[in-house]
DRENLUM-680331 format. One record per atom (N, C-alpha, C): x, y, z; residue in one letter; residue number from 1; atom name. Coordinates in Angstrom, 3 decimals, always signed. Layout:
DRENLUM-680331
<east->X; north->Y; up->Z; zalo->a; nuza->NUM; mifi->CA>
...
END
This chain:
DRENLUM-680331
<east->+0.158; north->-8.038; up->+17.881; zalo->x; nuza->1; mifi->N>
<east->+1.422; north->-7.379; up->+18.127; zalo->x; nuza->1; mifi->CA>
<east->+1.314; north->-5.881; up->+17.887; zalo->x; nuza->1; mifi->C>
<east->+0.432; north->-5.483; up->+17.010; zalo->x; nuza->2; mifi->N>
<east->+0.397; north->-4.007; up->+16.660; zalo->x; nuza->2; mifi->CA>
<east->-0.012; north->-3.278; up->+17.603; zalo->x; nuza->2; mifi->C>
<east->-0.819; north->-3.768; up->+18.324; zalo->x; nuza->3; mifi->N>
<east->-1.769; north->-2.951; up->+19.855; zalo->x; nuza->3; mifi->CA>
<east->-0.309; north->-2.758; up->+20.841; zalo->x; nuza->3; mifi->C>
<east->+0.553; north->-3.782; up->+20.841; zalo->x; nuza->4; mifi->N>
<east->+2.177; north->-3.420; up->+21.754; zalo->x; nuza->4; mifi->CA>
<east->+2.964; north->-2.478; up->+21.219; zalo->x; nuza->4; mifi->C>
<east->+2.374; north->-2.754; up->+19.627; zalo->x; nuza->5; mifi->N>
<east->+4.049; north->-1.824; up->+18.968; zalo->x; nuza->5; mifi->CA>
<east->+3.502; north->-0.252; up->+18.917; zalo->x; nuza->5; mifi->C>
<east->+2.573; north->+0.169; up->+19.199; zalo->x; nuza->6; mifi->N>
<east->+1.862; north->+1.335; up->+19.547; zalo->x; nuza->6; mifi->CA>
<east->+1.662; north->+2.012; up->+20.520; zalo->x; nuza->6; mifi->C>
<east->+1.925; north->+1.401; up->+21.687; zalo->x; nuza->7; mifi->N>
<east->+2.200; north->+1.907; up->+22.762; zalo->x; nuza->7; mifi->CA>
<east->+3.844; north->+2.801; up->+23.340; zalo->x; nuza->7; mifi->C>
<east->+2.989; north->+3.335; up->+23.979; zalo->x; nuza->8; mifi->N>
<east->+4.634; north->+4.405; up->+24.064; zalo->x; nuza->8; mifi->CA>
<east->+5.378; north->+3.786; up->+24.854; zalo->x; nuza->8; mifi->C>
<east->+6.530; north->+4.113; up->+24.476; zalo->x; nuza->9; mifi->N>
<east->+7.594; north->+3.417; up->+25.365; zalo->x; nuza->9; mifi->CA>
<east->+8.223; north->+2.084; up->+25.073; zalo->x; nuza->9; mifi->C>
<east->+7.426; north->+1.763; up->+23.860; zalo->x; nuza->10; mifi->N>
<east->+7.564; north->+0.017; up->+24.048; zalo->x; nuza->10; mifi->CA>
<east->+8.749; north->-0.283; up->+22.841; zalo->x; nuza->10; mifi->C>
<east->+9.169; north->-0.989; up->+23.016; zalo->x; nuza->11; mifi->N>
<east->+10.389; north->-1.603; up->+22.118; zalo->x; nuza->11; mifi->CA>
<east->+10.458; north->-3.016; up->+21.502; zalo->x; nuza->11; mifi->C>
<east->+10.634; north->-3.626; up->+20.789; zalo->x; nuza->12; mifi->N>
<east->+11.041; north->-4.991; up->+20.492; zalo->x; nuza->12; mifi->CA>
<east->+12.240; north->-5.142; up->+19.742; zalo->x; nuza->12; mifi->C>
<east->+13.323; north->-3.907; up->+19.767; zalo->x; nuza->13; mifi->N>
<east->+14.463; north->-4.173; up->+19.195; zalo->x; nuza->13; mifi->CA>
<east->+15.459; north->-5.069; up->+19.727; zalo->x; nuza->13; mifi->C>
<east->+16.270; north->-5.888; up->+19.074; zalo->x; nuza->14; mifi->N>
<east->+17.247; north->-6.856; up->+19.670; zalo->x; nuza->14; mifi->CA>
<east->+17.811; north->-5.966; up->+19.714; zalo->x; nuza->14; mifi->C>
<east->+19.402; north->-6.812; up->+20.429; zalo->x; nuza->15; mifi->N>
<east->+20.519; north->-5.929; up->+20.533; zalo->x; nuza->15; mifi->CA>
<east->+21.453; north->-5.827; up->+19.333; zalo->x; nuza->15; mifi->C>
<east->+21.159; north->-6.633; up->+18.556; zalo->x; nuza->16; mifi->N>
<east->+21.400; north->-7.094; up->+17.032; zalo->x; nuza->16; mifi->CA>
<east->+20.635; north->-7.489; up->+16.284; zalo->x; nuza->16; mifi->C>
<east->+20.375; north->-6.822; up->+14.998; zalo->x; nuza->17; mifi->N>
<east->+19.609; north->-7.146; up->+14.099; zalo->x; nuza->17; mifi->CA>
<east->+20.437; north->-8.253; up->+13.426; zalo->x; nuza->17; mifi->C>
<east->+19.944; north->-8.630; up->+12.322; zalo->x; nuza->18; mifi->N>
<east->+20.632; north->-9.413; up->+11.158; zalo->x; nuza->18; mifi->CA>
<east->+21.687; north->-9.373; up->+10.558; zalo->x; nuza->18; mifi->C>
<east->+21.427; north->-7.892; up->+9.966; zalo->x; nuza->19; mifi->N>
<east->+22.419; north->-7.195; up->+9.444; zalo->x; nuza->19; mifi->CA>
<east->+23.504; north->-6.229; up->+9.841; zalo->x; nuza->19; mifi->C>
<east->+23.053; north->-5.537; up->+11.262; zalo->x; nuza->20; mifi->N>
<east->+23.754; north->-5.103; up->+11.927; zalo->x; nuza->20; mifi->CA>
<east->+23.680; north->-4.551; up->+13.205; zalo->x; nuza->20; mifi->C>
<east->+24.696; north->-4.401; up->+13.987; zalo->x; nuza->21; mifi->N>
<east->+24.491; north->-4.139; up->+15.273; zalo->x; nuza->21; mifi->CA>
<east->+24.053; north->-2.711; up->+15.861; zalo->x; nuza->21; mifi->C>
<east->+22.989; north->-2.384; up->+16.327; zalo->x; nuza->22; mifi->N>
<east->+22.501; north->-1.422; up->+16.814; zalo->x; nuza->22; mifi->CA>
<east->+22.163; north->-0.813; up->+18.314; zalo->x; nuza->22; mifi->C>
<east->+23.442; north->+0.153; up->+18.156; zalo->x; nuza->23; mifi->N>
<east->+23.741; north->+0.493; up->+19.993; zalo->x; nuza->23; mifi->CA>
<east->+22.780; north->+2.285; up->+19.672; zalo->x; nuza->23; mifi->C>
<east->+21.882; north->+2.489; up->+19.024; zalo->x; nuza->24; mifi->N>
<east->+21.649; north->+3.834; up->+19.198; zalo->x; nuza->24; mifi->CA>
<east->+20.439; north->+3.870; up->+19.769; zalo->x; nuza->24; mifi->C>
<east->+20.431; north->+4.766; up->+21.153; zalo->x; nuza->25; mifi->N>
<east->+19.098; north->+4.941; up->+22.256; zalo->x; nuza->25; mifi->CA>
<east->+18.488; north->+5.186; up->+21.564; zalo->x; nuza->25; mifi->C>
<east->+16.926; north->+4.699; up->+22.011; zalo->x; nuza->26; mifi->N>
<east->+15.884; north->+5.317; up->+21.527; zalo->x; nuza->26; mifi->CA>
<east->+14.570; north->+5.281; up->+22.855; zalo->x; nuza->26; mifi->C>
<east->+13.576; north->+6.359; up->+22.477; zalo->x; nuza->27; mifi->N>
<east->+12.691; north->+6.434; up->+23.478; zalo->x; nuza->27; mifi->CA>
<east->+11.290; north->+5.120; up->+22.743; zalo->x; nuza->27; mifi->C>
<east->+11.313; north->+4.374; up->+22.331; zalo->x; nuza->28; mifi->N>
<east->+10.166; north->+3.829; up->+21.448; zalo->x; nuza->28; mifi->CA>
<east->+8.660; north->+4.572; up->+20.772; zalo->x; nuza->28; mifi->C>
<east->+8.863; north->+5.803; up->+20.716; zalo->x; nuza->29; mifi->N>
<east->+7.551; north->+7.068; up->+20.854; zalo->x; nuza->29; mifi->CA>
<east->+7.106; north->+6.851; up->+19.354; zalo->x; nuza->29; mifi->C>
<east->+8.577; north->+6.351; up->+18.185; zalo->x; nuza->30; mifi->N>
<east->+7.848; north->+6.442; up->+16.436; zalo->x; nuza->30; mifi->CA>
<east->+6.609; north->+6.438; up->+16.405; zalo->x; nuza->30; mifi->C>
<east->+6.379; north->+5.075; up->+16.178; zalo->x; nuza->31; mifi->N>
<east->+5.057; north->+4.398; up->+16.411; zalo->x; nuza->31; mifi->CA>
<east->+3.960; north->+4.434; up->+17.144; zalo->x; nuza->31; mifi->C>
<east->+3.958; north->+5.233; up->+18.324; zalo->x; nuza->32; mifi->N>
<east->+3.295; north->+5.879; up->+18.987; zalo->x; nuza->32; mifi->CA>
<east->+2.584; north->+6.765; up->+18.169; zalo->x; nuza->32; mifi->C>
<east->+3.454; north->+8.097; up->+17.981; zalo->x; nuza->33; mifi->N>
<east->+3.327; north->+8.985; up->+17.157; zalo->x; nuza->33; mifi->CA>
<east->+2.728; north->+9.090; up->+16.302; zalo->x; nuza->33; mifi->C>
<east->+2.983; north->+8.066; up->+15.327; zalo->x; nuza->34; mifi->N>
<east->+2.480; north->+7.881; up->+14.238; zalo->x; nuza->34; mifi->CA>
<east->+1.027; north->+7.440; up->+13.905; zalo->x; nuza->34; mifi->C>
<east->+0.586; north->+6.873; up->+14.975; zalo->x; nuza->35; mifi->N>
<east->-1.036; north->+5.819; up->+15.373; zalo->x; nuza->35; mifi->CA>
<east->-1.692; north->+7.559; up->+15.531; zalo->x; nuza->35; mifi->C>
<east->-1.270; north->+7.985; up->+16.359; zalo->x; nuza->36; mifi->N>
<east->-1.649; north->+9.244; up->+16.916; zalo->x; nuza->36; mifi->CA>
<east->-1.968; north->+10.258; up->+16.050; zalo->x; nuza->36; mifi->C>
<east->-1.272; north->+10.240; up->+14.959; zalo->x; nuza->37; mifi->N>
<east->-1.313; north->+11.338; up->+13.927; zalo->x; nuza->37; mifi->CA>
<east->-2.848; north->+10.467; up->+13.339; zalo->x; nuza->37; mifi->C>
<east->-2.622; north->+9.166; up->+12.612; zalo->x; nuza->38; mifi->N>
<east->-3.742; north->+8.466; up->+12.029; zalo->x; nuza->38; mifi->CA>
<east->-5.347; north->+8.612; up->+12.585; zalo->x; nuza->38; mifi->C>
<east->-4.696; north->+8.506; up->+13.864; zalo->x; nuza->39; mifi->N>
<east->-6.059; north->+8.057; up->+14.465; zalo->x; nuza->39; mifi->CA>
<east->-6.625; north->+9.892; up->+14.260; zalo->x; nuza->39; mifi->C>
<east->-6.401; north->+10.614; up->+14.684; zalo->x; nuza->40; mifi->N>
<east->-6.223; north->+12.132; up->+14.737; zalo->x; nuza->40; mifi->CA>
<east->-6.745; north->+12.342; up->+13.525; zalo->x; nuza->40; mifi->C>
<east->-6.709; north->+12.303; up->+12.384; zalo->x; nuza->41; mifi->N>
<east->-7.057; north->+12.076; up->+11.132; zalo->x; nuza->41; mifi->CA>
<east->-8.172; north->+11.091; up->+10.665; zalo->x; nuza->41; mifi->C>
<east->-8.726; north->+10.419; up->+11.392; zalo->x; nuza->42; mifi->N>
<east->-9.521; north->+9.266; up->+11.322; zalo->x; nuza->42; mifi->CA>
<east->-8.791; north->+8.308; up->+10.204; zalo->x; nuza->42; mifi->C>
<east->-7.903; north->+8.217; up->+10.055; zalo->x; nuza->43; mifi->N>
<east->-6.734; north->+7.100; up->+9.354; zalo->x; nuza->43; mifi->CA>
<east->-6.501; north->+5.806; up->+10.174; zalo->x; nuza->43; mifi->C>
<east->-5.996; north->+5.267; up->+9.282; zalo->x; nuza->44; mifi->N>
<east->-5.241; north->+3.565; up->+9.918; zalo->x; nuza->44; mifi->CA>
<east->-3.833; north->+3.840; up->+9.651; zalo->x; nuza->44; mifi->C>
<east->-3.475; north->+2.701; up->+10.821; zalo->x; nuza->45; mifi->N>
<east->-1.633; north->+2.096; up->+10.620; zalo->x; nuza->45; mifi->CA>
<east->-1.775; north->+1.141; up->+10.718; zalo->x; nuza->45; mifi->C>
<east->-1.552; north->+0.398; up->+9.606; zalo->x; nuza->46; mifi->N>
<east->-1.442; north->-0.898; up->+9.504; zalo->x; nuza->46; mifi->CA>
<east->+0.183; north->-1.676; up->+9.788; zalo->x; nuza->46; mifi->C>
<east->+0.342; north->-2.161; up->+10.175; zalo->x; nuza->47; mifi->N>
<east->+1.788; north->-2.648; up->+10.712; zalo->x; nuza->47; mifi->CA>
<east->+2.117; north->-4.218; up->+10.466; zalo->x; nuza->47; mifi->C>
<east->+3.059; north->-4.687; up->+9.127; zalo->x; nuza->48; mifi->N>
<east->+3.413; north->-5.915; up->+9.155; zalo->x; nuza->48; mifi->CA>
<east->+4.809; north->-6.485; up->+8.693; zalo->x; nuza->48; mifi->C>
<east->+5.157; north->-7.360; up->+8.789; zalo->x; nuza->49; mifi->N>
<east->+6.426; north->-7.446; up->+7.956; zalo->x; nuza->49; mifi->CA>
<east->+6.518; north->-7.282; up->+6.874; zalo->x; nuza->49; mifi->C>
<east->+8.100; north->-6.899; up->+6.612; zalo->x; nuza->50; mifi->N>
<east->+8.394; north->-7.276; up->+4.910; zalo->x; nuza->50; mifi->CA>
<east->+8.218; north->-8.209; up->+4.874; zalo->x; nuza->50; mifi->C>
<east->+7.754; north->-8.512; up->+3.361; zalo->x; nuza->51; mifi->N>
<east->+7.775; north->-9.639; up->+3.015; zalo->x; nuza->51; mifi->CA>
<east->+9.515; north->-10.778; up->+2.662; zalo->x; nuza->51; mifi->C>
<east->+10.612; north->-10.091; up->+2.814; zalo->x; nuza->52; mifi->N>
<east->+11.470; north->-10.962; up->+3.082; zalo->x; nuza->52; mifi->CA>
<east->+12.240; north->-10.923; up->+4.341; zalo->x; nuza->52; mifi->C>
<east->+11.121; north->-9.899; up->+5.267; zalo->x; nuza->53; mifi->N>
<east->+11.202; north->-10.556; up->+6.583; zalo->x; nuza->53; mifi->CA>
<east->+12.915; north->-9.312; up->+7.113; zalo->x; nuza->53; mifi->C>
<east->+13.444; north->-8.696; up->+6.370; zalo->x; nuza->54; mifi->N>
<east->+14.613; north->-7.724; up->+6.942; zalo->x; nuza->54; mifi->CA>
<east->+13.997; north->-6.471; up->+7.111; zalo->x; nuza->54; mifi->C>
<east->+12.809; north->-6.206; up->+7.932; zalo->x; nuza->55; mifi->N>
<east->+11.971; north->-5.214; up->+8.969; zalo->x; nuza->55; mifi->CA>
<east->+10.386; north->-5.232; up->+8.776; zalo->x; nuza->55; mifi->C>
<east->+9.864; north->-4.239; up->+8.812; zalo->x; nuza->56; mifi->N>
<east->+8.378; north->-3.541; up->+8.992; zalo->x; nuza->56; mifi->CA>
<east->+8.411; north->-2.919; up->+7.718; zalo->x; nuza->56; mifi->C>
<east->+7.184; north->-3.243; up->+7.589; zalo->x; nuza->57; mifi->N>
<east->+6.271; north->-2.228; up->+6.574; zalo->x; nuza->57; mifi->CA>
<east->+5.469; north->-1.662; up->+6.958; zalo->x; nuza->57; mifi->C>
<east->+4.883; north->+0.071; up->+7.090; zalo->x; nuza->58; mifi->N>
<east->+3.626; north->+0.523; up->+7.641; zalo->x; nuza->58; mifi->CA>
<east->+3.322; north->+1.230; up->+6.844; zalo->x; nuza->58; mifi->C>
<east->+1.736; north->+1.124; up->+6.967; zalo->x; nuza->59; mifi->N>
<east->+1.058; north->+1.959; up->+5.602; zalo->x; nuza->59; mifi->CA>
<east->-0.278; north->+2.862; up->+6.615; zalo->x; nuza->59; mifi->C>
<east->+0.044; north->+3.705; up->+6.190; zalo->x; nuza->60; mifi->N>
<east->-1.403; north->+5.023; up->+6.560; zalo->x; nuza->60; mifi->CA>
<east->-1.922; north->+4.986; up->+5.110; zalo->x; nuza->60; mifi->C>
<east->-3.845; north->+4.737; up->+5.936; zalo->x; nuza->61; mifi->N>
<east->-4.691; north->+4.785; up->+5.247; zalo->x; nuza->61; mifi->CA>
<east->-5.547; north->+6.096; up->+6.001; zalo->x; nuza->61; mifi->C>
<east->-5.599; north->+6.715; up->+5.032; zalo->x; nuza->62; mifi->N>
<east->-6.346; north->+8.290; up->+5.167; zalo->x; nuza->62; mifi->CA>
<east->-7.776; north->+8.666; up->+4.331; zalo->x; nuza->62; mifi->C>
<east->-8.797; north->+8.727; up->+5.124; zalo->x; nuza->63; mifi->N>
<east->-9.791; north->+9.142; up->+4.403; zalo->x; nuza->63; mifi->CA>
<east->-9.991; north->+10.268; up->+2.980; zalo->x; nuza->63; mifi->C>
<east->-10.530; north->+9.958; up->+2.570; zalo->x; nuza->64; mifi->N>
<east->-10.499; north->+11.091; up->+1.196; zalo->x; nuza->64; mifi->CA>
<east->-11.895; north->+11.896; up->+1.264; zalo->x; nuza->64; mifi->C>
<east->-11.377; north->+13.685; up->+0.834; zalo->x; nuza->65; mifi->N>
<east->-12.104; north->+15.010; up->+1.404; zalo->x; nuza->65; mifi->CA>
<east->-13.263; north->+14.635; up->+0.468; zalo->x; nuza->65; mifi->C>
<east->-14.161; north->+15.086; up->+1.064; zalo->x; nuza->66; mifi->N>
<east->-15.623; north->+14.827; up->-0.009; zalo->x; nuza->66; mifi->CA>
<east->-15.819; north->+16.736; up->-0.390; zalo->x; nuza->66; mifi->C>
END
């Protein structure tokens, strides 16, 4: 799923979350962006759920300067 949620443009938002309803446009670019900065950096984005499952967790892993 992470190779989709990285691509530009791409979305998997409902039209309702759980908790609440969400009518605000978006271009899907975050996550894009964000791979982009990592990778750019020779970093990771790791991308998974919370663990009680009410969104995403993403973590950048960034090399350290020698």
């Amino acid at each position: 799923m992470k190779s989709q949620l990285v691509n530009s443009m791409v979305s998997v938002r409902a039209d309702a979350t759980r908790h609440e309803k969400s009518d605000t446009p978006h271009l899907g670019l975050g996550l894009f962006i964000a791979d982009l900065i990592a990778n750019f950096h020779r970093g990771t984005l790791n991308i998974s759920n919370a663990p009680d499952f009410s969104g995403v967790e993403v973590i950048f892993t960034f090399p350290t300067l020698k």
